[in-house]
C-alpha positions in Angstrom: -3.0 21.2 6.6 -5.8 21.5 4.4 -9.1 19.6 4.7 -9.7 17.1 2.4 -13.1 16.4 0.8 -13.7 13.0 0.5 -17.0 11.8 -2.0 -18.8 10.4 0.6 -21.1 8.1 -2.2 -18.2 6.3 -3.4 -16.7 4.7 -0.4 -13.9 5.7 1.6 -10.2 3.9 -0.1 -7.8 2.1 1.6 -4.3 2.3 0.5 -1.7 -0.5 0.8 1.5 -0.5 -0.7 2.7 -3.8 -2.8 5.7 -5.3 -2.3 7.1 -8.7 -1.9 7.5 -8.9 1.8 5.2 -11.3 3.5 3.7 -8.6 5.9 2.4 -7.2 2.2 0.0 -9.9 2.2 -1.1 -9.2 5.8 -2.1 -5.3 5.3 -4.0 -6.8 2.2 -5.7 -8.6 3.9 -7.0 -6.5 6.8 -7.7 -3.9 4.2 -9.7 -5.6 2.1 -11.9 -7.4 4.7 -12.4 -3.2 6.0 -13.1 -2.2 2.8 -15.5 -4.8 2.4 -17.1 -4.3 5.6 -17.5 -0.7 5.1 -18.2 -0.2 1.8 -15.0 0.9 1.0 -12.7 0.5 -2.2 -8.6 -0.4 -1.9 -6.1 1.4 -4.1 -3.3 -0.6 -4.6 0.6 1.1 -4.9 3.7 -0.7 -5.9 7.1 2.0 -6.0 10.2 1.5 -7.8 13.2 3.1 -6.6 14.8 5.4 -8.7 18.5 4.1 -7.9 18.2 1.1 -9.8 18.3 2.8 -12.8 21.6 5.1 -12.5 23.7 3.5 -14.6 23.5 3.5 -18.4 20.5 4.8 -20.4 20.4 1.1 -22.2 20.9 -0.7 -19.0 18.6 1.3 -17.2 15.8 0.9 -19.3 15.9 -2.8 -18.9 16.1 -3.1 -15.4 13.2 -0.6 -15.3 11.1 -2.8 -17.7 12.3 -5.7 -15.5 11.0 -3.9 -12.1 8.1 -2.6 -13.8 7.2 -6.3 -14.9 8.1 -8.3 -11.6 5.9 -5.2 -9.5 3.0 -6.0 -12.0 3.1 -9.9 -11.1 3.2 -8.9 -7.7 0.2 -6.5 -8.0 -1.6 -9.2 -10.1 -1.5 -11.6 -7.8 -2.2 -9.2 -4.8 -5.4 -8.4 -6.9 -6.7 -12.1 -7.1 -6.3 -12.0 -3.2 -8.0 -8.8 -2.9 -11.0 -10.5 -5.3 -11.6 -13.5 -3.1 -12.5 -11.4 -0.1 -14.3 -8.3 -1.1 -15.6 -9.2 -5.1 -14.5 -6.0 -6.4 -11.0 -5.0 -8.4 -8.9 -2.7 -6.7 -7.0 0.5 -8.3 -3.3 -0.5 -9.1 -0.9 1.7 -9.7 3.3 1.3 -10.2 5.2 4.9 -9.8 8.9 5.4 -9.9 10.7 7.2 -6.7 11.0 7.5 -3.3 8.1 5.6 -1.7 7.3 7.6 1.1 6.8 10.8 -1.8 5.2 8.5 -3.7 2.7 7.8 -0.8 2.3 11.7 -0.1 2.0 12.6 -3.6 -0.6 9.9 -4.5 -2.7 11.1 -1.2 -2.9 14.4 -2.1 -4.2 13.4 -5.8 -6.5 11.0 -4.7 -8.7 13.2 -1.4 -10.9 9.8 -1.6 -7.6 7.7 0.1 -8.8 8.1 3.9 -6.9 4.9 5.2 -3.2 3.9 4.7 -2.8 -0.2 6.1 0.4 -1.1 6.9 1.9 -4.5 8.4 4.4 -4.5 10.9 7.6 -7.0 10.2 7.8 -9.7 12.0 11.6 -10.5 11.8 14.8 -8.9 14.2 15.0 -6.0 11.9 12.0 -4.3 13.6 8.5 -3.3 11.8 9.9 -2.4 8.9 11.2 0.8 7.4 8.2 2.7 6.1 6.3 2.0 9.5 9.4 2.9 11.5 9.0 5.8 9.3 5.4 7.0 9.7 5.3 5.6 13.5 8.2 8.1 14.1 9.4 11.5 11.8 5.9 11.4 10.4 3.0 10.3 12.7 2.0 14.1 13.8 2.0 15.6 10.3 0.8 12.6 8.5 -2.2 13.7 6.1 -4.8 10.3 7.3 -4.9 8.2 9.4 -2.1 5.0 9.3 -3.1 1.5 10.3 -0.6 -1.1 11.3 -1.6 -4.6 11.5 0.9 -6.7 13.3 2.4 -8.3 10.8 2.1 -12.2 12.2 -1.8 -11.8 12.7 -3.3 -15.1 10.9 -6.0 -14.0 8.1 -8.7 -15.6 10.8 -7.4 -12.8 13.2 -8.1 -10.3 10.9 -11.1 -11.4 9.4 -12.5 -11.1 13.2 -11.3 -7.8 13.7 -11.8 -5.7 10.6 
């Protein structure tokens, strides 16, 4: 694996991926109070999956404006979050595909990304997919470091912590 050459004047970047789930809010959260606390920046990254848009060319366009809208709302809002802790605007970006790609691709572009913040789930299904994910088939060959908050940590929790 090859090194990666992070500009050491700008800040190390946390990366959190967007979504509408509530533990979302909670790797915001932790990431933001870091990158406050170490002069970091966040990069925010909301992925639409390609199968939604299999069926018609018409149809498909629609639902991808539709996706493409309700992830910008979501980011939007994560944004104003991110604001109130840590006063600066974090990178957004939407991409179409497979998230975990999308995640791996966006790393390699970006050699500032040193952090990837995860939450845990809280509910019967287990932590989630992507952190089942990256806690199992990909923890050794990972390209950083992955941090997973537990998803039912209050923002006072974290706040303490980070």
């Amino acid at each position: 694996m090859p090194t990666r050459k992070q500009n050491k004047d700008l800040g190390r970047k946390f990366l959190v991926i967007i979504d509408n789930t509530e533990e979302c809010k909670t790797a915001l959260v932790y990431a933001a109070h870091r990158a406050k606390s170490t002069n970091g920046r966040l990069v925010l990254l909301s992925v639409i999956s390609p199968a939604e848009f299999q069926h018609w060319i018409g149809i498909g366009n629609i639902m991808r404006e539709e996706a493409t809208k309700t992830m910008q709302e979501a980011l939007d809002k994560r944004v104003e979050m991110a604001k109130s802790i840590m006063s600066d605007v974090p990178k957004t970006l939407i991409r179409e595909g497979i998230i975990s790609e999308e995640i791996l691709k966006l790393i390699e572009e970006d050699e500032d990304i040193a952090i990837l913040v995860l939450a845990a789930g809280t509910g019967k299904d287990g932590p989630g997919p992507l952190v089942s994910n990256l806690a199992t088939k990909a923890a050794g060959t990972f390209p950083i470091p992955v941090t997973i908050v537990p998803g039912a940590m209050s923002d006072e929790d974290i706040k303490a912590i980070a």
